[in-house]
N, C-alpha and C positions, 0 to 999 in steps of 0.2 A: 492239723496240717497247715490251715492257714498261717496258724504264729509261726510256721517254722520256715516261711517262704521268702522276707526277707533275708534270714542267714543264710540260706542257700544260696540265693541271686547273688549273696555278698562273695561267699566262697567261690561261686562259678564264675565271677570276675576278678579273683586276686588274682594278682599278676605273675608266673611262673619265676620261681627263682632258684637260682644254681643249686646243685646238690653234690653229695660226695660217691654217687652211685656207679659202681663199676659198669660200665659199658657192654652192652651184649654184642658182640657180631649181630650186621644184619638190623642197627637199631639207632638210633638217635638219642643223646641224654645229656640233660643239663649238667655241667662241670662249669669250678673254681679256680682259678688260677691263682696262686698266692705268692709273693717275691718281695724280694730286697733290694731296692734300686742302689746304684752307686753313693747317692748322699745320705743312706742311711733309714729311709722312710719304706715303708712297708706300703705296696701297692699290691690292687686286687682286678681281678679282670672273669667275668661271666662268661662263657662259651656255649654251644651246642658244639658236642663230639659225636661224629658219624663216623662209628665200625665196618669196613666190608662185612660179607658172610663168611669171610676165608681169613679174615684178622686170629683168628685161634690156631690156624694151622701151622703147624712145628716151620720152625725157620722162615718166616712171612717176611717180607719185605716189599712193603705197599707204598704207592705214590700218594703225596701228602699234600693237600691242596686248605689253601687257608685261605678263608672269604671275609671281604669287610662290604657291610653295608651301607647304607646313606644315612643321609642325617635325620631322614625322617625313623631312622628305626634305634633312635639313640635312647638312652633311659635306664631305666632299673627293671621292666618286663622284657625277662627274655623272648617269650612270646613271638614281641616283634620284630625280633631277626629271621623267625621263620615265614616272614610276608614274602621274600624275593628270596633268587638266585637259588643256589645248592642247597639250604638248609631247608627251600620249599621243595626238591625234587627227591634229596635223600633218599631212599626206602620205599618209595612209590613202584621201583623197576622201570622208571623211563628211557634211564640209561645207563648201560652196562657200563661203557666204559667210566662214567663220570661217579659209579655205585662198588668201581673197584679201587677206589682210592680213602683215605682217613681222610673226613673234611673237617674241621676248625672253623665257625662261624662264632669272634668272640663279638662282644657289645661294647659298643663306648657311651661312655657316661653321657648324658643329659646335656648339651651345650656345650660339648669339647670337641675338640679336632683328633684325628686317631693318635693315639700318644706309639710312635711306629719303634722307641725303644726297648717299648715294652710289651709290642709285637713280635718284633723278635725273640723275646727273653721267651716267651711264649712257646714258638716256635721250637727252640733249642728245647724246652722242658720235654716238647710232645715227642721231638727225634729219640729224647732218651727214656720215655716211658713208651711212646706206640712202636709195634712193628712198621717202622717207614723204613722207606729205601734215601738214605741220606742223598744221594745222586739225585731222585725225582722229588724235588719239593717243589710248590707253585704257588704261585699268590695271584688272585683276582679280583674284584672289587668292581660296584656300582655309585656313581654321582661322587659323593665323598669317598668312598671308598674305591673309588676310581683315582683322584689323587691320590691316596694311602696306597694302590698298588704302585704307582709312580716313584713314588718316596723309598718305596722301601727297596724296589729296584736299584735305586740310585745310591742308598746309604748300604745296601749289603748284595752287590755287585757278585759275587762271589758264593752268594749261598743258595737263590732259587735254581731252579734250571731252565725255569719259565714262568713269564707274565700275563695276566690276559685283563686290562684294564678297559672298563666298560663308562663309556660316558664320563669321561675324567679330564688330567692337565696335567702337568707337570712342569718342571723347570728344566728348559730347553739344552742350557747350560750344564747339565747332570749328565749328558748322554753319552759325552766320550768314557762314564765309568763303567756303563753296563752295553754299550754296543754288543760286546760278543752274548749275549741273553737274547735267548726270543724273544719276541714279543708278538702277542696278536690281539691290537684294538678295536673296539668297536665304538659305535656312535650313530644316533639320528642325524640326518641332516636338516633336519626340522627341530631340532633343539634348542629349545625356548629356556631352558634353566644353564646347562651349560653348555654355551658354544661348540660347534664341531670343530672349529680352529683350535683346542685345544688338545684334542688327537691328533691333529694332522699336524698343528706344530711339533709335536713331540715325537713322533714317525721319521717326519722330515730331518729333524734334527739327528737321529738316530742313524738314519739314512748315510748323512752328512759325516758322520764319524765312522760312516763304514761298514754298519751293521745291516741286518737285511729282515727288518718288521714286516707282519704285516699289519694289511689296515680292512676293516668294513666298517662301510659309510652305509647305512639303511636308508633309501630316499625318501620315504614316507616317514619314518619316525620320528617320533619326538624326545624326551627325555627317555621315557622307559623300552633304550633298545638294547637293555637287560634279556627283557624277556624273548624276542625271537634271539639271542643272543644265548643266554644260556639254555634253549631251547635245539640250538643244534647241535646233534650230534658231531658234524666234524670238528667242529669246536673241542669237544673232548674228547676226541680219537686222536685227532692235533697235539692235544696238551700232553696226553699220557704218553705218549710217541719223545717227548722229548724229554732228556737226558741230559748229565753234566757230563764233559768230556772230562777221557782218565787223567790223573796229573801226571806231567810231564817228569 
C-alpha cells in the first residue's frame, strides 16, 4: 500500500481535462470545443457544460447563459473555472432560476486575454446543438471576464438579450452599439484590482447613448463582488426575465 501512495497523490492531483461525454440533464461535464477560424488555423476551447433537469424534455427551449472567468482561473485545469460564479453554483439547487438555464463556463489559455471571436463561434455551435431559446442568450463574466462581457456586448450587439458584467471596463466609445441590451453591473467600491470607475464609466456612457443600465456598487467590497453578486437571486430572476424583442 505504501509503494502505491505516491501514484495515487499523483492521480488525485492531475488536472481535469475536457472530454467528449454526453451531458446528463441536471449535471455538469467537461466538453471540447473544436473550430476553424477565418485564416485557416484550427482552434480549440475547454468548457464545463451545465444541463437543466428539463434539457430532455420534447421541444425545450432554455435560456443560455455563457460565463467567463478571471485571470486567475486561466490554464490547462479545468478544474479552476469551477472556483467562482455559475460553474461553482450549478447543481448545488441554490438557485432555481439561475439552474433553469444551459450555462457554458469555457477556459482561456494560460496568459491570453479572452479571444471573444472565438467566443462567439462557441456560442453559435451551443445554439445549434443545445435546446436554447435563440431569443434568451446571456453573457456574464468576473475581473477579466468582466471586460470580455464588455467586449462582446459591444462586437455582437445583436446577439445576447442581456449582460451582466461583474467587476470589469470596457470601451466607453462602444456604447452607442449595444444601448438597446440590458445591462446589470456590478462592483466593489473598495476595489483594489480593478477600479469602480470602470463600471460606472461604462453605465454612464450607456446612459448617455440612451440606454437604461443598471448599476450595484457594494460599499464594502473589494475585488471579489462576484460573490454576493452571483449570490443573489434577483440578479437571476432579472436575467432570465429578459428577452430579445420580436423583429420588426
Amino acid at each position: 500500500m505504501l509503494r502505491l501512495l505516491p501514484l495515487l497523490l499523483c492521480l488525485a492531483a492531475a488536472p481535469v481535462q475536457a472530454d467528449t461525454a454526453k451531458p446528463a440533464p441536471g449535471t455538469q461535464v467537461a466538453q471540447e470545443f473544436t473550430t476553424m477560424l477565418a485564416d485557416g488555423t484550427k482552434a480549440t476551447m475547454s468548457y464545463w457544460l451545465y444541463l437543466p433537469a428539463n434539457a430532455a424534455a420534447k421541444d425545450a427551449k432554455l435560456p443560455f447563459v455563457l460565463f467567463l472567468h478571471g485571470s486567475g482561473e486561466r490554464g490547462t485545469d479545468l478544474a479552476l473555472v469551477k472556483k467562482h460564479g455559475p460553474p461553482s453554483l450549478a447543481g448545488t439547487g441554490k438557485n432555481k432560476d439561475m439552474e433553469s438555464c444551459v450555462i457554458v463556463s469555457p477556459q482561456c489559455p494560460d496568459k491570453q486575454w479572452w479571444d471573444t471571436k472565438l467566443l462567439k463561434l462557441l456560442c453559435d455551435d451551443i445554439v445549434k446543438t443545445q435546446p436554447v431559446d435563440p431569443n434568451r442568450l446571456y453573457v456574464t463574466g468576473l475581473s477579466m471576464g468582466g471586460f470580455g462581457t464588455w467586449a462582446l456586448l459591444a462586437e455582437n450587439p445583436d446577439f445576447f438579450a442581456a449582460g451582466v458584467p461583474i467587476c470589469g471596463g470596457g470601451e466607453t466609445k462602444t456604447a452607442e452599439k449595444f444601448k438597446h441590451v440590458p445591462v446589470w453591473a456590478f462592483h466593489g467600491a473598495k476595489d483594489s484590482a480593478v477600479p469602480v470607475k470602470g463600471s460606472e464609466e461604462m453605465i454612464a456612457a450607456l446612459e448617455k447613448a440612451g440606454g437604461k443600465p443598471k448599476l450595484t456598487i457594494y460599499p464594502d467590497e473589494d475585488h471579489a463582488s462576484w460573490v454576493p453578486a452571483y449570490n443573489d437571486p434577483a440578479l437571476w430572476t432579472w436575467l432570465v426575465a429578459q428577452k430579445k424583442p420580436a423583429a420588426k
